[in-house]
C-alpha positions in Angstrom: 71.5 194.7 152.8 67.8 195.5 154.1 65.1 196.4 152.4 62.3 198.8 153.7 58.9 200.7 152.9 58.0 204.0 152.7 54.1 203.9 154.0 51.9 206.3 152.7 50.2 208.0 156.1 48.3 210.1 154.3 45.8 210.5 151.2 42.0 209.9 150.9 42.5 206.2 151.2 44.2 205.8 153.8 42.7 205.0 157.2 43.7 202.8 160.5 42.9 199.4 158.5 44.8 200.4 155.4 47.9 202.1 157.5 47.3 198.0 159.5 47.4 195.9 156.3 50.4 198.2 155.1 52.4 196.9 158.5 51.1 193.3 158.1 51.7 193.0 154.7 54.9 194.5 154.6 56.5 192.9 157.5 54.8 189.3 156.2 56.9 190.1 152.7 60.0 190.1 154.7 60.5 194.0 154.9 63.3 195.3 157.4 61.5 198.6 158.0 58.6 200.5 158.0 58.5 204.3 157.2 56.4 207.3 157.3 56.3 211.0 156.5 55.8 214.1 158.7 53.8 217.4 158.2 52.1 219.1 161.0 49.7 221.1 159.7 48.6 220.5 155.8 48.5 224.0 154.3 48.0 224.6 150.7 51.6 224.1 149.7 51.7 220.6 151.4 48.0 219.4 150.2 48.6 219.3 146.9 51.4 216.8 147.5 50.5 215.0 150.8 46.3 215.9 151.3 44.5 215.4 154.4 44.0 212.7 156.3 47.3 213.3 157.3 48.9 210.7 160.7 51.1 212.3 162.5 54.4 209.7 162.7 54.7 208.9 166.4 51.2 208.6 167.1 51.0 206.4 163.8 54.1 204.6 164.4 53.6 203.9 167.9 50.4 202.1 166.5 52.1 200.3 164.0 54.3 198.8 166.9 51.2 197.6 168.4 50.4 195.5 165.4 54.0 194.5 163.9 56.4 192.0 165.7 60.1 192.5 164.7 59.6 195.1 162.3 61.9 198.8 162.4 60.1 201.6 162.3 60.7 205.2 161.2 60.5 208.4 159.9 61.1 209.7 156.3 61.6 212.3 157.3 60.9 213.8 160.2 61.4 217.9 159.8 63.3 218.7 162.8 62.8 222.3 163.1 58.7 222.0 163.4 59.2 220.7 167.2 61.0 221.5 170.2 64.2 219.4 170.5 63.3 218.1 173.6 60.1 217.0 172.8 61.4 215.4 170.0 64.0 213.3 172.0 61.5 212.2 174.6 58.9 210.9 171.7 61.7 209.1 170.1 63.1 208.0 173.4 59.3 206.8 174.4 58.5 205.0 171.2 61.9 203.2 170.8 61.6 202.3 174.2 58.1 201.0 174.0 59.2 199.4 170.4 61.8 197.6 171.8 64.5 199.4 170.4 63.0 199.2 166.5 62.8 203.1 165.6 64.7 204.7 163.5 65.1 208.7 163.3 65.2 210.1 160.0 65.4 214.0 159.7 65.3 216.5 157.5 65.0 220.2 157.4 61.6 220.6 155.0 60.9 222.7 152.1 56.8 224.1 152.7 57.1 227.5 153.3 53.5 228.1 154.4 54.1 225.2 156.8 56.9 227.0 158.1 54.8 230.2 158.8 51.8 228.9 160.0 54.1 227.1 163.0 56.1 230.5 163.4 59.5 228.8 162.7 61.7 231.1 160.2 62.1 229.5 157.1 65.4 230.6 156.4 66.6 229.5 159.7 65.5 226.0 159.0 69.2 224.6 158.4 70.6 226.4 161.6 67.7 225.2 163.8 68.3 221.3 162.6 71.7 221.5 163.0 71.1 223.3 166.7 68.2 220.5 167.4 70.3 217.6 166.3 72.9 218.6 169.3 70.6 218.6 171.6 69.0 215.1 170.8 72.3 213.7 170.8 73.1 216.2 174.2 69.6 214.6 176.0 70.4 211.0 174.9 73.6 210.9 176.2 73.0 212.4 179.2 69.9 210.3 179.8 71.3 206.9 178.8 71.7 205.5 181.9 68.4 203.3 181.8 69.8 200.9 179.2 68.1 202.1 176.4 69.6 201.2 172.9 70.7 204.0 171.2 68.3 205.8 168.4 69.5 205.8 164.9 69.7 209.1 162.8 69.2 209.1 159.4 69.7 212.5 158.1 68.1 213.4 155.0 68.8 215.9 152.2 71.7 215.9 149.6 73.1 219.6 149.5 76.0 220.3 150.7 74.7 221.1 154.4 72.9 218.6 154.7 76.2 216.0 153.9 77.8 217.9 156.8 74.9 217.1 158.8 74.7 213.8 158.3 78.8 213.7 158.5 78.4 215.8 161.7 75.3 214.2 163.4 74.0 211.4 161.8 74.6 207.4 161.7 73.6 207.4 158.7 73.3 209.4 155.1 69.0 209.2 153.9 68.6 210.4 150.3 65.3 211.0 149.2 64.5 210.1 145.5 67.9 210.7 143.8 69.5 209.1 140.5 72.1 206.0 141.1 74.4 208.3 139.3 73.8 211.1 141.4 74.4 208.9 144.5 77.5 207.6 143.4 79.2 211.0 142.9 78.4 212.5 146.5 79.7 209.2 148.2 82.9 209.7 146.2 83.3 213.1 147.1 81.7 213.2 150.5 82.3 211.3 153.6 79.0 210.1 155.1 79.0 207.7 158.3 76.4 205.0 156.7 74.3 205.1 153.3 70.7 204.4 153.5 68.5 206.1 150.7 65.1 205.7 150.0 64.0 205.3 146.4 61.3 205.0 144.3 59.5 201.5 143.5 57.1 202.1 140.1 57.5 198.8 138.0 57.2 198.9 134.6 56.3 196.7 131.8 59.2 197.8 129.2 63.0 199.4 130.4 63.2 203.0 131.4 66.0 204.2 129.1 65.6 208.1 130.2 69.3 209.0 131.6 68.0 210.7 134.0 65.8 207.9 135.5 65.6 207.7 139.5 66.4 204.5 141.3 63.6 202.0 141.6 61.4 202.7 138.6 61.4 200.8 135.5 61.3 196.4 135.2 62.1 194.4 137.9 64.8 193.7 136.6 66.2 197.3 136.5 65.1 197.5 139.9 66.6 194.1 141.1 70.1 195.6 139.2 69.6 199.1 141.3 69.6 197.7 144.6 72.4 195.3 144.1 74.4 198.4 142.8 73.5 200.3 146.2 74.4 197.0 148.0 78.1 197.3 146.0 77.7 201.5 146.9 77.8 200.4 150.7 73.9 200.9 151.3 73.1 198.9 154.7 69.3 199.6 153.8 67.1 200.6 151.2 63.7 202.1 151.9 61.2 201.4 148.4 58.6 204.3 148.1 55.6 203.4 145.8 53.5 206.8 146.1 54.4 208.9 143.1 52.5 211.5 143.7 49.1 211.0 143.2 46.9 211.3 146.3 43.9 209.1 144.6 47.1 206.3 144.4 46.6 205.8 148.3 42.9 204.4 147.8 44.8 201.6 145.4 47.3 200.0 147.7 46.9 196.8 145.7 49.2 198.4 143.3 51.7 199.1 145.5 51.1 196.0 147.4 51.7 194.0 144.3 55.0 196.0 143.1 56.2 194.9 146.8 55.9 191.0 146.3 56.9 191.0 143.0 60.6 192.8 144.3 60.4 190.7 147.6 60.2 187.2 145.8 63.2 187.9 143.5 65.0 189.9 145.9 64.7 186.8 148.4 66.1 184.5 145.3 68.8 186.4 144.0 69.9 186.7 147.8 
């Protein structure tokens, strides 16, 4: 199993040479992947999560390409309905193309409603138009696969009950955002998904969580350590570690985050 990171490309702290050391750092720890977030225009309902500066992923992680070696890159999540389909499949195309094949598609169908209106895209169509958009990517690759490109993963995000028919019907792969170990386990019982790669939180602490209710990746290291080798035995082929909780002032302390990273990567590499 592979281990990613969810980079924060966003925030007051973050700038080119933070969004850089992210990459190098990262990828010098022995990360698989590298992944970033997607709004298009921060209005109120998005600021108070994910404030401006905000990159825009394929700009960012065509960057990040630049500046990384053998690193995948992606998008956690990408929401699909903000963009026309078939712009969206010749970025990806472009950047997996000019990555050497390292990107990774993850989608979603978002949740900021003022986002939504400020693009013109009907809120409450969101689910239609990603399932509508996710044919056509698949339509345009196929069709345009005759230049030896490697095929794009698709990570599809969400964990209703759309959005496992989604990633059943479209995607290479199920991406669950933030969810309890317990709660992952029960959909992959009852759900068929073509892969498993969820993305979970990485906050280290100094004393076990005992809540019940605690999400994947926060408490010791070794709760953590014992969460991803239950994902390993749950079928995960990666795991993407997100260290932002929340807290836009966190983005101008990466050292935090950085630390949390290379304190999972050095027993994850010895319990391998």
């Amino acid at each position: 199993m592979k281990l990613g990171v969810n980079v924060p490309n966003f925030g007051p702290g973050t700038d080119p040479g933070v969004l850089r050391d992210w990459a190098r750092i990262s990828e010098g720890l022995g990360y698989d992947l590298l992944m970033v977030s997607d709004h298009v225009t921060v209005t109120p309902d998005v600021a108070e999560r994910y404030p401006e500066p905000f990159h825009e992923p394929f700009t960012t992680l065509s960057w990040l390409a630049g500046v990384t070696t053998g690193v995948r890159l992606g998008t956690t999540v990408l929401v699909l309905p903000y963009r026309h389909p078939l712009l969206v499949a010749r970025m990806a195309a472009n950047l997996s193309r000019l990555s050497g094949g390292r990107f990774v598609l993850g989608v979603g169908v978002g949740w900021a409603r003022q986002e939504f209106d400020a693009l013109g895209v009907p809120f409450t169509a969101r689910g239609r138009l990603t399932d509508e958009y996710l044919a056509t990517l698949r339509d345009t690759w196929r069709t345009g696969s005759g230049d030896g490109a490697p095929p794009i993963p698709v990570w599809v995000g969400g964990h209703s009950a759309a959005a496992l028919r989604r990633a059943a019907r479209f995607g290479d792969a199920w991406h669950p955002l933030r969810l309890s170990l317990a709660r992952m386990r029960t959909v992959l019982t009852e759900h068929p998904v073509p892969a498993f790669a969820p993305r979970i939180a990485l906050r280290l602490t100094e004393t076990p969580v005992t809540d019940p209710e605690r999400i994947a990746g926060v408490g010791t290291v070794e709760q953590v350590l014992d969460d991803l080798d239950q994902l390993r035995l749950l079928g995960a082929d990666t795991v993407v570690l997100d260290p932002y909780h929340g807290d836009p002032e966190e983005t101008r302390r990466p050292h935090t985050a950085w630390r949390a990273l290379t304190e999972v990567a050095a027993h994850w590499r010895t319990a391998s």
